[in-house]
C-alpha positions as CSV (number, residue, x, y, z in Angstrom):
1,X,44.8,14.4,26.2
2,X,41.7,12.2,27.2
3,X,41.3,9.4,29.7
4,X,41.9,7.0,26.8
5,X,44.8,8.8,25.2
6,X,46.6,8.4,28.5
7,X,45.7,4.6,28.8
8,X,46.7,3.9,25.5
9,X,49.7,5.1,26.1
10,X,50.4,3.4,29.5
11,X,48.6,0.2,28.3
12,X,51.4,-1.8,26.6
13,X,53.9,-1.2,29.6
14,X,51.5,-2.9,31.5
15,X,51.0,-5.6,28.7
16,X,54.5,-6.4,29.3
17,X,53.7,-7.2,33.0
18,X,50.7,-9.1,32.1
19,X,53.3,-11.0,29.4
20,X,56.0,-11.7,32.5
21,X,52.9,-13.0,34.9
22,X,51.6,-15.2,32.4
23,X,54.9,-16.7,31.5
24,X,55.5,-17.3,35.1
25,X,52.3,-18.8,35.4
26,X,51.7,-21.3,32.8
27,X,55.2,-21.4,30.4
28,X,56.9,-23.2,33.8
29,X,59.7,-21.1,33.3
30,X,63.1,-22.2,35.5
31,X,63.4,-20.0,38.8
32,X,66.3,-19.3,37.5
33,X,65.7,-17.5,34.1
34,X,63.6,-14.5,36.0
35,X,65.9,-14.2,38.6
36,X,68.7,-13.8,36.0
37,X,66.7,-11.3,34.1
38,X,65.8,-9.3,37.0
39,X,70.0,-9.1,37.9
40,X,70.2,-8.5,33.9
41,X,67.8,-5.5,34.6
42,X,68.8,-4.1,37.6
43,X,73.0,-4.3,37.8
44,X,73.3,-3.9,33.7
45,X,70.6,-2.6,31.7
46,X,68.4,0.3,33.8
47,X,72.0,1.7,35.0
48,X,73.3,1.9,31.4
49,X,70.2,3.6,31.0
50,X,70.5,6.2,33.2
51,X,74.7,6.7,33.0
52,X,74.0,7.3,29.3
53,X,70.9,10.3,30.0
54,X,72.6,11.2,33.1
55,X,76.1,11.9,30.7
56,X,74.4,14.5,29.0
57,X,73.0,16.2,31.5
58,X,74.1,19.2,30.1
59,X,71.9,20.2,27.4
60,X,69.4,18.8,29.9
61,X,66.4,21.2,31.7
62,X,68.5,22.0,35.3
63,X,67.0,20.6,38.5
64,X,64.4,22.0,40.8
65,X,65.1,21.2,43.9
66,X,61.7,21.8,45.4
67,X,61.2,18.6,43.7
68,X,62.2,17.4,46.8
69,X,59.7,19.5,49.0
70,X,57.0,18.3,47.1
71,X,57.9,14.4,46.7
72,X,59.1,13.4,50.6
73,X,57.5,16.3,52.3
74,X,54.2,14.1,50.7
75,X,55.5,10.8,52.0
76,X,56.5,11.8,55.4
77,X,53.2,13.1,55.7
78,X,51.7,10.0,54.5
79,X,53.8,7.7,56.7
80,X,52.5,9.4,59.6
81,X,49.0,9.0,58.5
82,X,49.7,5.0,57.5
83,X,51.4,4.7,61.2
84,X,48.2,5.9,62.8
85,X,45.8,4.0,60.7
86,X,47.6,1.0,60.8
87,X,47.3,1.5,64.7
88,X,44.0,2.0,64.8
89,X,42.6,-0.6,62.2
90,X,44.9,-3.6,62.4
91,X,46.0,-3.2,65.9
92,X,50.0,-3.2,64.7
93,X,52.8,-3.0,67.0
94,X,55.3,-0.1,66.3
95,X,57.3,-2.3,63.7
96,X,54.4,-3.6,61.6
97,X,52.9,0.3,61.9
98,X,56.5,0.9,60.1
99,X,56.4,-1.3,58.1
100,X,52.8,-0.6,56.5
101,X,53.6,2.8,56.4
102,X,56.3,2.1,54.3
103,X,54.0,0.0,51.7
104,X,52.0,3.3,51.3
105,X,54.8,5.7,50.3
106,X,57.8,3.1,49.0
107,X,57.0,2.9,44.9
108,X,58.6,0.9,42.7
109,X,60.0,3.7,41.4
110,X,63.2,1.8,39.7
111,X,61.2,-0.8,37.8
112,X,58.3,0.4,37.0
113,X,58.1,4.5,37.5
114,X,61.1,5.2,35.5
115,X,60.1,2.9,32.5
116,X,56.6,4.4,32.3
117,X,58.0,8.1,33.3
118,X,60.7,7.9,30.4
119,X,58.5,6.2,27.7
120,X,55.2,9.1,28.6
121,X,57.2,12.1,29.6
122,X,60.1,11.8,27.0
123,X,64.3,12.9,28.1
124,X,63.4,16.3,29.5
125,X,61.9,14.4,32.7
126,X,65.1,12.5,33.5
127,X,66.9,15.4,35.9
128,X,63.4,14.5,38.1
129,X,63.7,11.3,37.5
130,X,67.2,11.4,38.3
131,X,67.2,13.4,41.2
132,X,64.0,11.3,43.2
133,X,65.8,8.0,42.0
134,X,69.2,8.9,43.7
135,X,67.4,10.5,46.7
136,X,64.7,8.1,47.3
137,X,66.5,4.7,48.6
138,X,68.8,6.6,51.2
139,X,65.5,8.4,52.3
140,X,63.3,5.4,53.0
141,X,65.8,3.2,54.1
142,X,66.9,5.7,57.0
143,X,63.1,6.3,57.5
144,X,62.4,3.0,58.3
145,X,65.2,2.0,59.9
146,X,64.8,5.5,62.3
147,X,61.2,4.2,62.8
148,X,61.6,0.4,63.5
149,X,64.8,1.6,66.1
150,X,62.5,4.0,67.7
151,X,59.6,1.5,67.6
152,X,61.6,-1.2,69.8
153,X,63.3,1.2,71.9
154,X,66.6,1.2,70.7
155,X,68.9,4.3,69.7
156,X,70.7,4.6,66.6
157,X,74.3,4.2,65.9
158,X,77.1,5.9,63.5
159,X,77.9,2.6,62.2
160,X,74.2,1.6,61.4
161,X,73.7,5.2,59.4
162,X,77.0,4.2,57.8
163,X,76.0,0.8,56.8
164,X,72.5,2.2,55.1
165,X,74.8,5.0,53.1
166,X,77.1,2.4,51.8
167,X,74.3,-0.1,50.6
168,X,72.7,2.8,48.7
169,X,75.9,3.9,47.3
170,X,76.5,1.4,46.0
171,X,73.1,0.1,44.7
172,X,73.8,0.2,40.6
173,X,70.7,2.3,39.8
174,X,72.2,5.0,42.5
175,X,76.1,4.7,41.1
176,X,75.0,4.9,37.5
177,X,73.1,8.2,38.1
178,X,76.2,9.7,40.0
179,X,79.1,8.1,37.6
180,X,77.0,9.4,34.7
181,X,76.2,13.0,36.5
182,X,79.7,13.5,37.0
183,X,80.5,12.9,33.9
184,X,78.2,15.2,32.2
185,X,79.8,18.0,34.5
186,X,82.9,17.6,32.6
187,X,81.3,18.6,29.4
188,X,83.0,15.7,27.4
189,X,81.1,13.7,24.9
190,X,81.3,10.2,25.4
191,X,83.4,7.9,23.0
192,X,80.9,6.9,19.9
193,X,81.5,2.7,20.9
194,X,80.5,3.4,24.4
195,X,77.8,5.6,23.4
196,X,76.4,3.0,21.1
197,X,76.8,0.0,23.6
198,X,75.4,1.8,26.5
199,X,72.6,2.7,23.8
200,X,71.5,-0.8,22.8
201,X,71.8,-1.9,26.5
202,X,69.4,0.7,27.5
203,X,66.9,0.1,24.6
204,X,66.4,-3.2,26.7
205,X,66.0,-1.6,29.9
206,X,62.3,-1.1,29.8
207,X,60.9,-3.9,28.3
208,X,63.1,-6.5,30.6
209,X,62.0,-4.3,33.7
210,X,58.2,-4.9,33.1
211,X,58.2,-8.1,32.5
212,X,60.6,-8.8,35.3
213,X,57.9,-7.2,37.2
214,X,55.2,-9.6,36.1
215,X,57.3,-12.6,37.0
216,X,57.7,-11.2,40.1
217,X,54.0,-10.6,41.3
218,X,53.5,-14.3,40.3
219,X,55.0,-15.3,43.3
220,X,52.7,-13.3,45.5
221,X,49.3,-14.6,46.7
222,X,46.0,-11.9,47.2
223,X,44.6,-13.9,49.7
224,X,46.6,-13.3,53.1
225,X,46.5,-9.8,54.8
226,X,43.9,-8.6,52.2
227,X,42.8,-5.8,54.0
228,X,45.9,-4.3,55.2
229,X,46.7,-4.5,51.4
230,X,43.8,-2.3,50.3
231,X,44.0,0.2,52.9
232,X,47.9,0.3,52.4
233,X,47.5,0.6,48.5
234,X,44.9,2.9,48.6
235,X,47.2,5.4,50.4
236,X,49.8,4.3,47.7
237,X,48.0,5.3,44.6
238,X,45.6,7.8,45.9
239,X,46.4,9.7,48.7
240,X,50.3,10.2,48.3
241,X,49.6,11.5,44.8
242,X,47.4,13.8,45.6
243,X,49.2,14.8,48.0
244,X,52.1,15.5,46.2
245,X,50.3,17.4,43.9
246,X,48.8,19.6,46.5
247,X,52.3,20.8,47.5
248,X,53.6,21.1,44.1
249,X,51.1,23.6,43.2
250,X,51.0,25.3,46.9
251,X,54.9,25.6,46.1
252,X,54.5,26.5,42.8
253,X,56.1,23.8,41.0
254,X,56.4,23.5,36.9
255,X,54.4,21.5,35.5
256,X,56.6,19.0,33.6
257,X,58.3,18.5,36.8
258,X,55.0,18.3,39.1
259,X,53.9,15.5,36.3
260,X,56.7,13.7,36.7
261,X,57.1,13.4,40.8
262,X,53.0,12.5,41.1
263,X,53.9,9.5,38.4
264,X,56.4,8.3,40.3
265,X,54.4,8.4,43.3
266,X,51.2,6.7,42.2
267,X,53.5,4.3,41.7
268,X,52.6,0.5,42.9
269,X,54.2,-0.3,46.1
270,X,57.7,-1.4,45.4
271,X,59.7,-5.1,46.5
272,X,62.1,-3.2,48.5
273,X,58.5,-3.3,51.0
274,X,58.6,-6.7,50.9
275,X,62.4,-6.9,51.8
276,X,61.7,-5.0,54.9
277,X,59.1,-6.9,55.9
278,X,61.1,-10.0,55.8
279,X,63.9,-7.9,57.2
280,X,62.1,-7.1,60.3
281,X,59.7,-10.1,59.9
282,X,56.4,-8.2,60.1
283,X,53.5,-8.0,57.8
284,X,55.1,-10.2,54.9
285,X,51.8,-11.6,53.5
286,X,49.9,-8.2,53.3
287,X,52.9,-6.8,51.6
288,X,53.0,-9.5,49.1
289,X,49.2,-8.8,48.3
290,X,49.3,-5.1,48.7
291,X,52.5,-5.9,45.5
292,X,49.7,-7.6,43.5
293,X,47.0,-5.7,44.3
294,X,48.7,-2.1,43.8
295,X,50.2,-3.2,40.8
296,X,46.9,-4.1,39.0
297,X,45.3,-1.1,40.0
298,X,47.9,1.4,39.0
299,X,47.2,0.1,35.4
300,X,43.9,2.7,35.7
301,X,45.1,5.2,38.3
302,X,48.4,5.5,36.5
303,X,46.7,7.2,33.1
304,X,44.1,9.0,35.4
305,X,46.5,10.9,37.0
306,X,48.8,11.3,33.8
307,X,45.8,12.9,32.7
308,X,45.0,15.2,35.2
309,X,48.2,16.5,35.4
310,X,48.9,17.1,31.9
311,X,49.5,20.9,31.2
């Protein structure tokens, strides 16, 4: 595979961003129609998605669970190192340190990584995919909760971990991968009509993601916080995957499985960013830019590193 093999076959997932900007841009779409597509996406499409691949899990490469080493023990590292430069470069108090730490290592892993994962690495990366996806939320949302408590001097409580387990739960993307997991362990097929509807719902899922996406950077401006946004994406697209690429062949991870955790984490930074920096009102402007900023560049450093991995 060359350079342009790789962007070739990235390039029209991207298109379909470009497609979703553009509308939002100039078609003066109502508010209303990306915000139901995005709902579309997220609660009914990408979850029929993933119930229906998760279903058949069985016949189905099994999971490697130093997937895990190689994906968080990378962004824990990086967090640390975003904390400290953040510090040191912007002058942040503890809760904008967290919160621009979190812009380096929180992907938009749902949207974007698992549409471009699936349509370049094929149905033998979806246990990876599967097994980040499910993990990822309850990790980063404990992260930066953990962080932001500690920041301001506060301690934790049961019913705050509580809260942050149940609103993962019970994210769609997250129950969909667990319904359809447990439902592969039973072995059973699933009835051809639900088969078939979950099917054509999931053939949707990709190309309404994407251009969800482009609507959504439309609302973004690249003008406030611009630096922040470039130091925060280039640890998003450059030094997490590396990183994680560095531990998955230190631990000896396959290579279909090392390909897919370094796509998901080069990765543009992901809206859930944005919602914690509104959240804990910090840092909401750079985020926004680092969003538009990430995004466009990920259309080169995506292939690059689909390339560099490739076996």
């Amino acid at each position: 595979m060359t350079f342009l093999d790789a962007l070739e076959l990235a390039l029209p997932l991207y298109l379909l961003i470009l497609i979703g900007y553009l509308l939002a841009k100039f078609a003066r779409w109502p508010k209303a129609v990306p915000e139901a597509l995005s709902r579309f996406a997220f609660v009914v499409a990408i979850p029929s998605l993933l119930f229906a691949l998760t279903s058949d899990l069985s016949r189905l490469p099994p999971l490697d669970l130093r997937v895990l080493l190689a994906y968080f023990g990378a962004c824990l590292l990086v967090f640390v190192a975003g904390r400290l430069l953040s510090a040191r470069l912007f002058r942040l108090d503890g809760v904008g340190q967290t919160v621009f730490a979190m812009g380096g290592i929180y992907g938009n892993t749902v949207m974007l990584g698992l549409p471009i994962a699936k349509a370049a690495l094929g149905e033998a990366a979806v246990p990876t995919l599967a097994l980040v996806l499910v993990t990822n939320s309850l990790v980063m949302w404990t992260l930066v909760t953990v962080s932001v408590e500690w920041s301001r001097g506060g301690r934790l409580t049961g019913r705050s971990m509580l809260s942050t387990l149940g609103s993962v739960l019970t994210n769609p993307v997250i129950a969909a991968i667990l319904l359809g997991t447990a439902w592969g362990l039973t072995r059973l097929p699933l009835p051809s009509a639900i088969k078939g509807t979950l099917g054509l719902l999931g053939q949707s899922a990709i190309p309404v993601a994407l251009v969800t996406v482009g609507f959504g950077l439309a609302a973004y401006r690249i003008r406030e916080g611009i630096g922040e946004a470039v130091v925060m994406t280039g640890l998003k697209l450059l030094a997490l995957p590396l990183l994680v690429w560095l531990i998955a062949w230190l631990i000896g991870l396959p290579p279909l499985e090392t390909q897919v955790v370094v796509l998901l984490a080069s990765i543009a930074i992901g809206v859930n960013v944005y919602l914690m920096a509104a959240e804990f009102d910090s840092l909401q402007g750079p985020i926004g830019a680092g969003l538009l900023v990430s995004t466009i560049l990920s259309a080169l450093t995506v292939p690059l590193l689909l390339l560099l991995t490739a076996p």
